[in-house]
C-alpha positions in Angstrom: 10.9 15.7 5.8 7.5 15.7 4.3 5.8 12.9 3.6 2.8 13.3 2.2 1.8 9.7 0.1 3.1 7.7 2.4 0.7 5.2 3.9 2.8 2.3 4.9 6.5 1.6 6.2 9.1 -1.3 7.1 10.1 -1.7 10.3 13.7 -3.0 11.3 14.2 -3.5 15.4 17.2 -5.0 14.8 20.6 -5.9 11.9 19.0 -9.2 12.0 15.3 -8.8 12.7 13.1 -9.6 10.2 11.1 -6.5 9.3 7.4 -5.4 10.5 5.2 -3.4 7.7 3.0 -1.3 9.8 0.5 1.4 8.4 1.2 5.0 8.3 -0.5 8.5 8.9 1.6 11.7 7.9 0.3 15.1 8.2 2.8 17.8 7.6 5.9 16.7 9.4 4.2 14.3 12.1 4.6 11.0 11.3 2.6 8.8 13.0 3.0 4.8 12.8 -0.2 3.3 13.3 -0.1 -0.4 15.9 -2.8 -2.6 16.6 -0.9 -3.7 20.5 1.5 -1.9 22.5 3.8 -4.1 22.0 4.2 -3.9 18.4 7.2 -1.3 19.0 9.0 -0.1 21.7 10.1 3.1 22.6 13.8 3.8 20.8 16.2 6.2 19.9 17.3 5.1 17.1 15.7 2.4 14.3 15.8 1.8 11.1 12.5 2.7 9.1 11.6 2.3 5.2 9.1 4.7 4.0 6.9 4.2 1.1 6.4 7.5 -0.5 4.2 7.3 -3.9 5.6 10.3 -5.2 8.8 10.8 -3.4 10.0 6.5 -3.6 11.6 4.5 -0.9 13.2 6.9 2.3 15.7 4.3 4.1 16.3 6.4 7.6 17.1 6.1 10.9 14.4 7.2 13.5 13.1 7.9 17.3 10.2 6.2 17.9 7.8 6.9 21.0 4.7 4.6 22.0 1.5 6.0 23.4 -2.3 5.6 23.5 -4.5 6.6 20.7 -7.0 9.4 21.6 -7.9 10.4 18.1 -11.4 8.8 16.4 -10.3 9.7 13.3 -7.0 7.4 13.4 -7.9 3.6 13.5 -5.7 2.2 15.7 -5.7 1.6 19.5 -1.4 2.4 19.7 0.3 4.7 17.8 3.9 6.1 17.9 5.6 9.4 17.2 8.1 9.0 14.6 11.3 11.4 14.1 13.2 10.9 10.9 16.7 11.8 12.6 18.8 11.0 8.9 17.9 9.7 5.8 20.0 7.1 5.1 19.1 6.5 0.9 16.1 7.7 -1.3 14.9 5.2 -4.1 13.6 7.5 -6.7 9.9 6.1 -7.0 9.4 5.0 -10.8 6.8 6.4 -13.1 5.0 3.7 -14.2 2.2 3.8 -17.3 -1.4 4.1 -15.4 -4.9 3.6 -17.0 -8.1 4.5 -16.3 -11.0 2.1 -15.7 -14.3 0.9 -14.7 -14.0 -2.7 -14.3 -16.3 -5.2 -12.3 -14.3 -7.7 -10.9 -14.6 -10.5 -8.0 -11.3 -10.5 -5.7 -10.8 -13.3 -2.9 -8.8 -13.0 0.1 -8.2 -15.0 3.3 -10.5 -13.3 5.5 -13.4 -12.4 2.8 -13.6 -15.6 0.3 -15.2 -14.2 -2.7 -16.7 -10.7 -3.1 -16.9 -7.6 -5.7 -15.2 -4.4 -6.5 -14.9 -2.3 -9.4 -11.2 -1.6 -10.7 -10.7 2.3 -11.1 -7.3 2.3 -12.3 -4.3 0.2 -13.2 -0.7 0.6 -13.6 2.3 -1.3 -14.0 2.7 -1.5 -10.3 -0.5 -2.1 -8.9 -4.5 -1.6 -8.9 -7.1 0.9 -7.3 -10.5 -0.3 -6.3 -14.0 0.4 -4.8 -15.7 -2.2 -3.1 -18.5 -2.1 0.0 -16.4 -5.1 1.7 -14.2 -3.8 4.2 -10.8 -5.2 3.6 -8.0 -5.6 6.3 -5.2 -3.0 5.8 -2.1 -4.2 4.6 -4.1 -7.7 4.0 -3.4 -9.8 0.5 -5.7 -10.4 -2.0 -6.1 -11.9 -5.3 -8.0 -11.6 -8.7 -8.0 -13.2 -12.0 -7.7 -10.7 -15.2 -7.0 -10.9 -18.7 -4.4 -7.8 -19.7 -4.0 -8.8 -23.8 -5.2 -12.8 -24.9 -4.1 -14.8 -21.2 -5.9 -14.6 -18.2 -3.7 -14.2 -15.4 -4.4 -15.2 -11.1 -3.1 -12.1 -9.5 -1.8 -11.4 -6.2 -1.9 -8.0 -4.6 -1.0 -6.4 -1.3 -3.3 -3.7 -0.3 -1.4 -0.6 0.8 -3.9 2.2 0.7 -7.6 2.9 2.3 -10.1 5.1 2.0 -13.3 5.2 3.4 -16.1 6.8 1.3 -19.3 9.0 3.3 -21.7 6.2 0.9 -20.3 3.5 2.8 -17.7 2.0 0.2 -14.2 2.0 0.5 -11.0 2.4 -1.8 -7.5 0.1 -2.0 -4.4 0.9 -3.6 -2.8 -2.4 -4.1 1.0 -3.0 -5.3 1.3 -6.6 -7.1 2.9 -9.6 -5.6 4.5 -12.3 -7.5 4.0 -12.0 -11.4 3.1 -15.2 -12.6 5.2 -15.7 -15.7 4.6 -13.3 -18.5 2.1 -11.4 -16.6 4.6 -8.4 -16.1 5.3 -8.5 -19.7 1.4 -8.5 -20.9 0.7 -5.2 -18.1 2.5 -3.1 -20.2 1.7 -4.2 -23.1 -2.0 -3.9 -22.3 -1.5 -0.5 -20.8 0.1 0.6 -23.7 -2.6 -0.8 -26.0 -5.2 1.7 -23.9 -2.9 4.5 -23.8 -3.2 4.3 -27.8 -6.9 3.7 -28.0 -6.2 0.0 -29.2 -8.3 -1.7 -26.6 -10.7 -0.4 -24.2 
């Protein structure tokens, strides 16, 4: 299987384990899982993986998983493993969600980086996609305060997605974490306000 908007997965070592989201790097069939110590993973036959796949959804499978050194510069991690998808188990059609267009200054905060600036390029029902020249920590959580129709709302996000830009700045795809009450509601409103030239 192909896999080719898939940046992070879920991780189960065990039935009763609770599960380890660790980044991912597909190019054409290699799937590589991305570990910042050795023993992060450990070499199996057979493990349970979720895939999160922007186009294709959720791919619940069960892989072979082999742990080596990282010799590539261009992968940022010291560990990596070899992943083999051996059967899919379940695919979660991914859901097409409204998505608007933006340039929006904001200021996000997270644990590691207090306060600091980015520029929202897009938003959906799902998530966010932003610029900033503060280097984030993959799969770290951040949060924002933004006003989708009359309430401002503290938002939560996880980021999921990075890319890193020749000027220096990098890029986040961030999927939303814990709607405060009504927030949901007011996101698609508000995107459907834009999508109909209401607000701008």
């Amino acid at each position: 299987m192909v896999l080719n908007h898939c940046t992070i997965c879920s991780v189960y070592e065990t039935a009763d384990a609770d599960q380890k989201r660790i980044p991912v790097k597909c190019a054409g069939e290699q799937i590589l899982l991305l570990l910042k110590r050795e023993q992060e993973l450990s070499d199996t036959v057979n493990i349970r993986i979720d895939f999160f796949d922007s186009e294709i959804g959720c791919i619940k499978a069960h892989c072979a998983v082999v742990v080596r050194s990282n010799y590539d510069p261009s992968i940022p991690a010291p560990w990596v493993a070899d992943c083999d998808i051996l059967d899919v188990i379940e695919i979660v059609e991914a859901r097409r969600s409204l998505r608007s267009n933006m340039e929006k200054e904001t200021i996000f905060s997270s644990p590691e980086q207090a306060e600091f600036g980015g520029i929202i390029q897009n938003i959906s029902e799902g998530g966010i996609y932003f610029i900033t020249r503060t280097k984030l920590q993959y799969d770290g959580i951040l949060e924002f305060s933004y006003c989708f129709v009359e309430t401002e709302y503290r938002m939560k996000a996880l980021i999921i997605r990075e890319e890193v830009f020749r000027d220096g700045r990098f890029g986040y795809g961030c999927q939303f974490l814990e709607f405060p009450k009504g927030a949901e509601r007011d996101i698609k409103r508000y995107l459907h306000m834009r999508q109909s030239g209401r607000v701008w």
